[in-house]
C-alpha positions as CSV (number, residue, x, y, z in Angstrom):
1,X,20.5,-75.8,37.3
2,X,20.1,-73.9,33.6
3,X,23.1,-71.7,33.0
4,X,22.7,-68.6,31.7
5,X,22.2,-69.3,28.0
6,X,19.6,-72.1,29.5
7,X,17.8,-69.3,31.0
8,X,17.7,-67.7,27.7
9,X,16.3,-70.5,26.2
10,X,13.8,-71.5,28.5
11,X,12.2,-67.8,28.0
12,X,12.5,-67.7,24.7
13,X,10.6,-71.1,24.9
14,X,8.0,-69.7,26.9
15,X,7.5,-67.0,24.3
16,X,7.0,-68.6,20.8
17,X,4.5,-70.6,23.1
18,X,2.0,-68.0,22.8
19,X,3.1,-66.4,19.3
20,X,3.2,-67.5,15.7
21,X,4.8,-71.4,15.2
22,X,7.2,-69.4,12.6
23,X,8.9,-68.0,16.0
24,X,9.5,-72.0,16.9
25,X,10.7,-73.1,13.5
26,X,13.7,-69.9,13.4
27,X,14.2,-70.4,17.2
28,X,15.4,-74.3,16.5
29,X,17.1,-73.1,13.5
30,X,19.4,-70.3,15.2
31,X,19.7,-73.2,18.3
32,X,21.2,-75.3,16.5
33,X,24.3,-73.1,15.8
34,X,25.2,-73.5,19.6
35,X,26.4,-77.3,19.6
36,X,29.2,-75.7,22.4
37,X,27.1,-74.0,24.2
38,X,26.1,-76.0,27.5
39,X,22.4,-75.0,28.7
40,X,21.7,-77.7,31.7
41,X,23.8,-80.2,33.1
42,X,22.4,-83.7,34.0
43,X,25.4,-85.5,35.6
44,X,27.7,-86.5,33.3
45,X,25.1,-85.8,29.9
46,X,25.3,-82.0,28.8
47,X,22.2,-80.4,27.3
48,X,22.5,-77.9,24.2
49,X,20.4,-74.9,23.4
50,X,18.8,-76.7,20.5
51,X,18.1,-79.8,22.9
52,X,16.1,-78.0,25.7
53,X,14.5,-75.5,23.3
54,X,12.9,-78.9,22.0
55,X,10.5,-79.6,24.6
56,X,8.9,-76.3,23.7
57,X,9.5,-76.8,19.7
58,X,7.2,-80.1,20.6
59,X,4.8,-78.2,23.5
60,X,4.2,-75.6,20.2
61,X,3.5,-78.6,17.5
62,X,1.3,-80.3,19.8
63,X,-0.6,-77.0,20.7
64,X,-0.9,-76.4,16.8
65,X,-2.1,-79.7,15.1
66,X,-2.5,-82.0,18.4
67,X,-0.9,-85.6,18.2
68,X,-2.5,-86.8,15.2
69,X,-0.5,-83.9,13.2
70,X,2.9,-85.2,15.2
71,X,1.9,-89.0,14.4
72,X,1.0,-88.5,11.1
73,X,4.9,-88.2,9.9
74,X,5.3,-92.2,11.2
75,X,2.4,-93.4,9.0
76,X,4.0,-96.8,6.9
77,X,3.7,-94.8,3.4
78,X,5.9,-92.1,4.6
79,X,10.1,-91.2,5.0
80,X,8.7,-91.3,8.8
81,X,7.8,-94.5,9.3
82,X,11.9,-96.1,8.9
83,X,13.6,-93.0,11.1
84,X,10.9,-94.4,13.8
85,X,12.3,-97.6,12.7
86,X,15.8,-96.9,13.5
87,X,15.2,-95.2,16.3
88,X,13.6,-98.0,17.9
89,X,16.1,-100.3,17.0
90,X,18.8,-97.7,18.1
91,X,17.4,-97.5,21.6
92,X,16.6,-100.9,22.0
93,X,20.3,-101.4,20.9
94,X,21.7,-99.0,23.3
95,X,20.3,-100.9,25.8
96,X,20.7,-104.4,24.9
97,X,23.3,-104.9,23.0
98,X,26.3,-103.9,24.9
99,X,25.2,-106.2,27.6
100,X,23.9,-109.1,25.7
101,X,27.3,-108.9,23.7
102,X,29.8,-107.4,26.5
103,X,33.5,-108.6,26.0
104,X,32.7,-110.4,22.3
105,X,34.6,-107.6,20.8
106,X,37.2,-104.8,20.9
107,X,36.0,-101.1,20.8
108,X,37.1,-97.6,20.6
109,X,34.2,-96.4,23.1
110,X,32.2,-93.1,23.4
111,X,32.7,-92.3,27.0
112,X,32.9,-88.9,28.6
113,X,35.0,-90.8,31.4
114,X,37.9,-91.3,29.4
115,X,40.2,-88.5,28.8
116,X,43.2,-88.1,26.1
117,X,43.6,-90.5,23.3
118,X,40.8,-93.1,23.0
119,X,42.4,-96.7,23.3
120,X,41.1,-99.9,22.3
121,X,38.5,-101.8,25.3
122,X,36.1,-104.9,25.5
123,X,32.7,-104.2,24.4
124,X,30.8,-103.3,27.1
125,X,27.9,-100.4,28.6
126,X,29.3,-96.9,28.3
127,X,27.9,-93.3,28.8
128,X,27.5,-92.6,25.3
129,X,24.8,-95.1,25.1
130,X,22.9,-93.0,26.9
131,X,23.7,-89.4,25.3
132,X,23.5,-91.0,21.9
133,X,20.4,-92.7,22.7
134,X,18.8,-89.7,23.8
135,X,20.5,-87.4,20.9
136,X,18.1,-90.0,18.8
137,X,14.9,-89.5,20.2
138,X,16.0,-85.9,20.2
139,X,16.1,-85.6,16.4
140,X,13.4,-88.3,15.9
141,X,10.8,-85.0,17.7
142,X,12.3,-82.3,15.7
143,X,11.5,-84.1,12.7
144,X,8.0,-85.2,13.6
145,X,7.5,-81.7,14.9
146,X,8.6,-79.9,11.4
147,X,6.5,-82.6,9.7
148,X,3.8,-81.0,11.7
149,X,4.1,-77.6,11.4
150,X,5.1,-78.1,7.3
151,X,1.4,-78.5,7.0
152,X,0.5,-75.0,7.8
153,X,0.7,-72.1,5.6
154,X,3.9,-70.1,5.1
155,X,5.8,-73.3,7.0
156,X,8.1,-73.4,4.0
157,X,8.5,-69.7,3.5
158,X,9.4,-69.6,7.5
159,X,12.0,-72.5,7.2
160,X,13.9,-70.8,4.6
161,X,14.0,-67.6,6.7
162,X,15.1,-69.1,9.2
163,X,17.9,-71.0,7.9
164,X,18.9,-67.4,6.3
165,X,19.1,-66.1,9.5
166,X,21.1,-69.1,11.0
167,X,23.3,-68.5,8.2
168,X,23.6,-64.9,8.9
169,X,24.3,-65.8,12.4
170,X,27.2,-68.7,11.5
171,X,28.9,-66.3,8.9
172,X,29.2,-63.4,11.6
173,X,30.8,-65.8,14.6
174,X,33.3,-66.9,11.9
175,X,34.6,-63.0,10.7
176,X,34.3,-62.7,14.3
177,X,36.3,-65.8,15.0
178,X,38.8,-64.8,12.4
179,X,39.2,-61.4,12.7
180,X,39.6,-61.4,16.8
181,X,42.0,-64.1,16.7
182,X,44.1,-61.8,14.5
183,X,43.8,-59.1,16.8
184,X,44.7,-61.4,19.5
185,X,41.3,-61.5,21.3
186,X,39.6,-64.8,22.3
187,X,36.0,-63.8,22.4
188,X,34.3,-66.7,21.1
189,X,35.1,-68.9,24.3
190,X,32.2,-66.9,26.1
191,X,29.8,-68.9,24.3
192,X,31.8,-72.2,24.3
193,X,30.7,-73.5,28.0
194,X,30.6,-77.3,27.3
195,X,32.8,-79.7,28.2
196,X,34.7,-80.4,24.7
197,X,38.1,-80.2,23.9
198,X,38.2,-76.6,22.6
199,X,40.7,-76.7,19.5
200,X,40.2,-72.9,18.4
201,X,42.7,-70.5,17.9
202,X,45.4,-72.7,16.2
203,X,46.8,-71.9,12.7
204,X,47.9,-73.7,9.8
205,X,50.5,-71.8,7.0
206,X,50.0,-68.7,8.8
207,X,46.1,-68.4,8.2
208,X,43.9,-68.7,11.3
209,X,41.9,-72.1,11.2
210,X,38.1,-70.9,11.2
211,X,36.1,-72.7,14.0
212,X,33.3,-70.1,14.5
213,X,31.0,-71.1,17.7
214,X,32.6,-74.7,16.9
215,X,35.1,-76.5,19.1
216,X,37.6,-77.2,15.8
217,X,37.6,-76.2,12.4
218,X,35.7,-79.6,10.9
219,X,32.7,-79.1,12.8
220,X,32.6,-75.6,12.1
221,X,33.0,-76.7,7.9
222,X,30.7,-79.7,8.8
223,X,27.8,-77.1,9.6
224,X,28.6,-74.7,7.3
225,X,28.5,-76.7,3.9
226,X,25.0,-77.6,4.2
227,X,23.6,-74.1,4.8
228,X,25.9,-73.4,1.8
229,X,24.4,-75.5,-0.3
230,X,20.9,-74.7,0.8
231,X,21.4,-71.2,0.5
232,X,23.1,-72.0,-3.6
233,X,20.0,-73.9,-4.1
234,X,17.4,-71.1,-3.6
235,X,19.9,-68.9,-5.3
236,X,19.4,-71.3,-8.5
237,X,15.8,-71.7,-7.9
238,X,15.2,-67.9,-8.4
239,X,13.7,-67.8,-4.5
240,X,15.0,-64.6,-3.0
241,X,18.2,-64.7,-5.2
242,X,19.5,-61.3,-3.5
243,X,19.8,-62.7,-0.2
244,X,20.5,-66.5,-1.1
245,X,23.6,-65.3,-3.4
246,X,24.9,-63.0,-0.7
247,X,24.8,-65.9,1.9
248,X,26.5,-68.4,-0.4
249,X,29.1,-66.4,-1.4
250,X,29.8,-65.8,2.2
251,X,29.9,-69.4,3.3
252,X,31.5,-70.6,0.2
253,X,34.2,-68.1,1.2
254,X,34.6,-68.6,4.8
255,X,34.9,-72.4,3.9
256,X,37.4,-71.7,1.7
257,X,39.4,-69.3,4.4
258,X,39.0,-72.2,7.1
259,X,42.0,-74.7,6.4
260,X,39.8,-77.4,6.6
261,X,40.1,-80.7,4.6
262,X,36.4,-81.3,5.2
263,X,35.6,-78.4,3.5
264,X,37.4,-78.4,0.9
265,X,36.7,-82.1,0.3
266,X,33.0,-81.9,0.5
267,X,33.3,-79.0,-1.7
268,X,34.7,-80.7,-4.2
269,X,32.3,-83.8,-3.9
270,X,29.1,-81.9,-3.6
271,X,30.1,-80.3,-7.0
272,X,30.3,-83.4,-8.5
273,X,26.7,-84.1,-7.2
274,X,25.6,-80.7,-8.4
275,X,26.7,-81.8,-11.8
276,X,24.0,-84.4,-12.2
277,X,21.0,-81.5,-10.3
278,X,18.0,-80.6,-12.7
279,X,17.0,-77.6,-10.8
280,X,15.2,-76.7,-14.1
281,X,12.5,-78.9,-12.9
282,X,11.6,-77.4,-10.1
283,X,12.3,-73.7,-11.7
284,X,12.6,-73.0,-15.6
285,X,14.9,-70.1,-15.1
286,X,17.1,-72.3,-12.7
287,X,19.0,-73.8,-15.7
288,X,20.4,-70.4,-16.7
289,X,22.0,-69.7,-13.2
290,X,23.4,-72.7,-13.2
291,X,24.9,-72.5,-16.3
292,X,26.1,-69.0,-15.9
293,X,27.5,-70.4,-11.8
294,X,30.1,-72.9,-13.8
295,X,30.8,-70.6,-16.4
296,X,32.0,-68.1,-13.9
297,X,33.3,-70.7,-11.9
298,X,35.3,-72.1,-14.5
299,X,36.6,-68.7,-16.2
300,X,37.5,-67.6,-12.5
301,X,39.5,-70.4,-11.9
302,X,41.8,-70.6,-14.7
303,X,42.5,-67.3,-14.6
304,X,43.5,-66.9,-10.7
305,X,45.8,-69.8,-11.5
306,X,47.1,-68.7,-14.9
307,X,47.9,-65.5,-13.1
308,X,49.0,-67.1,-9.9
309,X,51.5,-69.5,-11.5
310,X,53.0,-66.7,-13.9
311,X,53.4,-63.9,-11.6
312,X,53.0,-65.3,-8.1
313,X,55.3,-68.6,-8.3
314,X,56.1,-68.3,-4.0
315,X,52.5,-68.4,-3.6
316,X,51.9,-70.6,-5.9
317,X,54.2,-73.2,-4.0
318,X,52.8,-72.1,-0.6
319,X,49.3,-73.2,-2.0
320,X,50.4,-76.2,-3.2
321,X,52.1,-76.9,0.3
322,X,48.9,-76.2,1.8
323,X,46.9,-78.4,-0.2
324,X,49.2,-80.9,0.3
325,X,48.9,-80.8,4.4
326,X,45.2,-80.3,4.8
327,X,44.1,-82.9,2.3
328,X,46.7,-84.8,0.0
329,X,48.8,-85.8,2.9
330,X,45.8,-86.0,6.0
331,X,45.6,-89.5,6.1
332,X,49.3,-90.0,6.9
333,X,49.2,-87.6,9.8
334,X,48.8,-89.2,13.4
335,X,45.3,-87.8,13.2
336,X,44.5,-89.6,9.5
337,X,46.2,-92.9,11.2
338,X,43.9,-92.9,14.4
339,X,40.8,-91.9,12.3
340,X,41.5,-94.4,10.1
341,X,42.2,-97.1,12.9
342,X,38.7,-96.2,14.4
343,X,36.9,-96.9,10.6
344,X,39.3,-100.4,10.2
345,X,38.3,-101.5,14.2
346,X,34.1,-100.3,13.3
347,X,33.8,-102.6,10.2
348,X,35.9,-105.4,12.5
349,X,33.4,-105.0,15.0
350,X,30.5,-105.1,12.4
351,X,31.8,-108.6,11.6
352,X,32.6,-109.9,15.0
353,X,28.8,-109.1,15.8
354,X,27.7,-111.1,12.6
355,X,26.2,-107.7,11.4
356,X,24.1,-107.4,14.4
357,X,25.8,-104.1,15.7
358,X,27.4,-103.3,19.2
359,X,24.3,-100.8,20.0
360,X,24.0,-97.3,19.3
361,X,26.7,-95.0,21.3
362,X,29.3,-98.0,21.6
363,X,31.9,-97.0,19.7
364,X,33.4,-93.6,18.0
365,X,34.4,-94.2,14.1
366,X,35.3,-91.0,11.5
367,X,32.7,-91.6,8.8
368,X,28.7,-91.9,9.3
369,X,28.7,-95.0,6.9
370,X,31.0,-97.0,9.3
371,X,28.9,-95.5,12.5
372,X,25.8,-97.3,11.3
373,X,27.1,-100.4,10.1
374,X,29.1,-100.9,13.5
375,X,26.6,-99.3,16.1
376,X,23.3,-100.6,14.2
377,X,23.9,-103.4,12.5
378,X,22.5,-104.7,9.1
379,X,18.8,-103.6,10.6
380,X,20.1,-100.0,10.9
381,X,21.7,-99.9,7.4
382,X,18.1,-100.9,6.2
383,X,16.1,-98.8,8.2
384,X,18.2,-95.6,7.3
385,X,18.9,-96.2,4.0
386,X,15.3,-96.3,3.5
387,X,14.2,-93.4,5.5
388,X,17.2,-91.5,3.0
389,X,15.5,-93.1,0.4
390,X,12.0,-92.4,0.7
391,X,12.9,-88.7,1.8
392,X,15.4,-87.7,-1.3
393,X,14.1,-89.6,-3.9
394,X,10.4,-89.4,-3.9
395,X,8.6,-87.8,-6.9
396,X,7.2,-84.2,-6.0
397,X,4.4,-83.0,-7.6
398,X,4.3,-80.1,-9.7
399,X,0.8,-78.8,-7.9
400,X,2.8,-77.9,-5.0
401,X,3.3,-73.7,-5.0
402,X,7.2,-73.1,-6.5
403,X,7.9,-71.8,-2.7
404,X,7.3,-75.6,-1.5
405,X,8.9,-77.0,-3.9
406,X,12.0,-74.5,-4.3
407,X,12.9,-75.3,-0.5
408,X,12.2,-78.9,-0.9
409,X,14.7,-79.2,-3.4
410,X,17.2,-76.7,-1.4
411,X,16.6,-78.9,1.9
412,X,17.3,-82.4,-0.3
413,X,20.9,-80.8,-1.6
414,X,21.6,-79.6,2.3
415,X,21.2,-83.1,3.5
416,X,22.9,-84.9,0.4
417,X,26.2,-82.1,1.6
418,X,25.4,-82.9,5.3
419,X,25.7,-86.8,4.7
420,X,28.8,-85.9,2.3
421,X,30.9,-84.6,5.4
422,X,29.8,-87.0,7.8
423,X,30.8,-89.3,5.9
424,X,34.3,-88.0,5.9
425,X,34.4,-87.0,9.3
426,X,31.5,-87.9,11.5
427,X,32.2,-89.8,14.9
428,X,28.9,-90.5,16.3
429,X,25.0,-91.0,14.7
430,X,24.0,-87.8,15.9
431,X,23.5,-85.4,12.9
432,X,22.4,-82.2,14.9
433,X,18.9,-80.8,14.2
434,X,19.3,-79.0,11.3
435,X,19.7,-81.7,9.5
436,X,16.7,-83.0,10.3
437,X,14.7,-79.6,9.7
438,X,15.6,-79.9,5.8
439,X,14.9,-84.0,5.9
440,X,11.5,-82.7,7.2
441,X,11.4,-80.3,4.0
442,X,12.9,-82.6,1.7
443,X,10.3,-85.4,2.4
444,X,6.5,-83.7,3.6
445,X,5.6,-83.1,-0.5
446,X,4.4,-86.2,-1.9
447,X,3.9,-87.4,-5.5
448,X,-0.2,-86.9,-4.8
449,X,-1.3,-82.8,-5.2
450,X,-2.4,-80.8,-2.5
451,X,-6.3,-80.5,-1.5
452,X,-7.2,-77.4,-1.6
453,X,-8.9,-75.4,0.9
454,X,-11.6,-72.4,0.0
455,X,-9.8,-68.9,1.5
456,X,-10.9,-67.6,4.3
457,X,-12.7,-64.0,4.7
458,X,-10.4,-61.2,4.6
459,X,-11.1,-60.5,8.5
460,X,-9.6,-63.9,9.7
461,X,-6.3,-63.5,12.1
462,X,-3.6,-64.7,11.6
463,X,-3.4,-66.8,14.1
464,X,-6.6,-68.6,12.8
465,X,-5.5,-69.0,9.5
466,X,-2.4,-70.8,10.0
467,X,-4.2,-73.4,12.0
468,X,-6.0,-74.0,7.7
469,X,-4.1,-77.1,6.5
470,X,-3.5,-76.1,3.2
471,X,-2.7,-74.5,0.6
472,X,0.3,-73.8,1.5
């Protein structure tokens, strides 16, 4: 049976059936933020908002541009075409593998049947080949679906939206999060029904570790940096600065207030990446902002710690204490050594498989680069890496409309920060949806310009002309 917030979804689901697709596209987006949140039970497999709100994210694609608009994002000259790729091999894997290969090699599994500390255990079937497996096809729809609606007028303008009002949503459960856990409230564990270990509520230096609807404070910076960066990205771009500016500096805040070494890590690594960003091709006025961003940045910094370090010396040290337990000195915590231990046993097991893999869901590691070697194999690496490929580096041609192309380049940088912290902290393959909502965006705009399409009378519905293919 649905719980309550399955209930909740399933209506909801029933009512962007009959309404505008944009109500699907912001109803996966604010989903998504639920990754706690248990909506239906299936033995021991738990289903997330985002996950049952999928079958009518696809019901509304299909009803919109029928298969051939769902099919048409696997065609061989598209990003599509290699995630189908993987995912095949990824099931077939989950399947196979850890019986054709049972007991060749030591694992640290995925299995909801073991509890406490994850020890070392023959290679063998496990319950997370199942979730993961499923997880896969999962994110494999939403992006076909996206793919399909991104062909429809005002499909970019309604992604952005939504992804502001995800945002909007996120920032608020973590000043909620933070300011109830100084009151000595715990209101946030209404919404966090599912059965992980719930790690909110602890502290680090006297400040509260952010987790937001999050089970610990890295998933909770894990989700957070991408819409970040999105929402810096259409700041630069010029699209809806006044609500893209407020947004960032919100997240960019919280992620600094959340003690998290993923955050402040990726941070740090995605700035180096926005070093090398032209945004002044997508939007002339975007070199300006960004120019004027590190100027700020920079005067900013060296004056709080000029002043810091001259009038502030305690806090001063305190900082520097800080930094040194949530980053410098992470990997020689008992955490850092077991995370580690997972990475150093993935790579063994990548070689005791001659790069074959153990199957998708086999093991747990703590970066996404050591999950796909280890769980898919040389094939995998090659599949991905081209779907990555094809979807962040393809030319974009300056016919589309500077809406498209604005949150093209947005939803590129989103995924470039999402594959930045799961590669620092990721366990499993399993990116969550939004993540494959901006590789939809990133990757629909091709190098070829749009056809155009005459306009329609001025009495034409709404509902008829987004069913026009373009332009968009």
């Amino acid at each position: 049976m649905p719980s309550i917030y399955g209930i909740v979804v399933i209506l909801i689901g029933l009512l962007v059936l009959y309404t505008s697709f944009r109500g699907a596209i912001y109803a996966m987006a604010v989903f998504s933020l639920f990754a706690c949140t248990l909506a239906l039970g299936l033995g021991s497999i738990g289903i997330m908002p985002a996950q049952l709100f999928l079958i009518f994210f696809a019901l509304r694609a299909f009803n919109l541009s029928g298969g051939r608009g769902i099919t048409d994002a696997f065609a061989m000259d598209k990003a599509g075409f290699w995630l189908l790729c993987t995912t095949l091999w990824g099931v077939a894997g989950a399947v196979i593998l850890p019986r054709l290969l049972q007991g060749s090699t030591l694992v640290f599994p995925v299995d909801r049947g073991i509890t406490g500390v994850a020890m070392l255990q023959p290679l063998g079937p496990v319950s997370g080949n199942l979730s993961q497996a499923i997880y896969c096809v999962g994110d494999l729809a939403v992006y076909a679906c996206m793919v399909a609606f991104l062909k429809y007028r005002g499909a970019y303008r309604a992604l952005a939206s939504g992804i502001f009002l995800l945002t909007c949503l996120d920032v608020s459960a973590g000043v909620i999060d933070f300011v109830t856990h100084a009151a000595g409230l715990d209101v946030m564990s209404v919404i966090k029904t599912a059965s992980y270990a719930d790690l909110s509520g602890e502290e680090l230096g006297g400040l509260v570790r952010i987790t937001g609807t999050f089970a610990e404070t890295s998933a909770f910076s894990s989700f957070t940096l991408p819409l970040f960066v999105f929402c810096l990205n259409l700041w630069l771009l010029g699209y809806r600065p006044k609500m893209a500016g407020l947004l960032a500096i919100a997240t960019g805040t919280l992620l600094l207030m959340s003690t998290s070494g993923t955050a402040y890590v990726g941070l740090a690594a995605y700035m180096g990446v926005q070093v090398f960003s032209r945004p002044g091709r997508v939007s002339p006025g975007a070199l300006e902002r960004q120019q004027r961003m590190w100027i700020i940045a920079a005067c900013a910094g060296v004056l709080g710690t000029l002043y810091v370090l001259l009038f502030m010396p305690g806090v001063a040290k305190a900082l520097t204490d800080f930094v040194d337990t949530t980053v410098m000195s992470k990997a020689d915590s008992s955490s850092g050594i077991e995370r580690m231990s997972w990475n150093t046993q993935g790579v063994t097991n990548f070689l005791d498989t001659y790069g074959i893999g153990v199957g998708l869901g086999s093991i747990r590691a703590s970066s996404f680069v050591v999950v796909v070697l280890a769980n898919l194999g040389a094939v995998g690496v090659i599949c991905y890496g081209m779907f990555l490929a094809r979807t962040l580096l393809s030319p974009v041609s300056t016919h589309y409309p500077p809406t498209e192309r604005a949150v093209c380049h947005a939803a590129r940088h989103g995924m470039i920060a999402t594959l930045i912290v799961a590669s620092l902290a990721a366990g499993v393959f399993e990116l969550g949806s939004t993540f494959y909502l901006f590789a939809a965006a990133a990757g629909a705009l091709s190098q070829r310009a749009p056809r155009r399409v005459p306009r329609r009378p001025g009495w034409v519905t709404q509902h008829v002309q987004e069913r026009i293919p373009g332009p968009r």
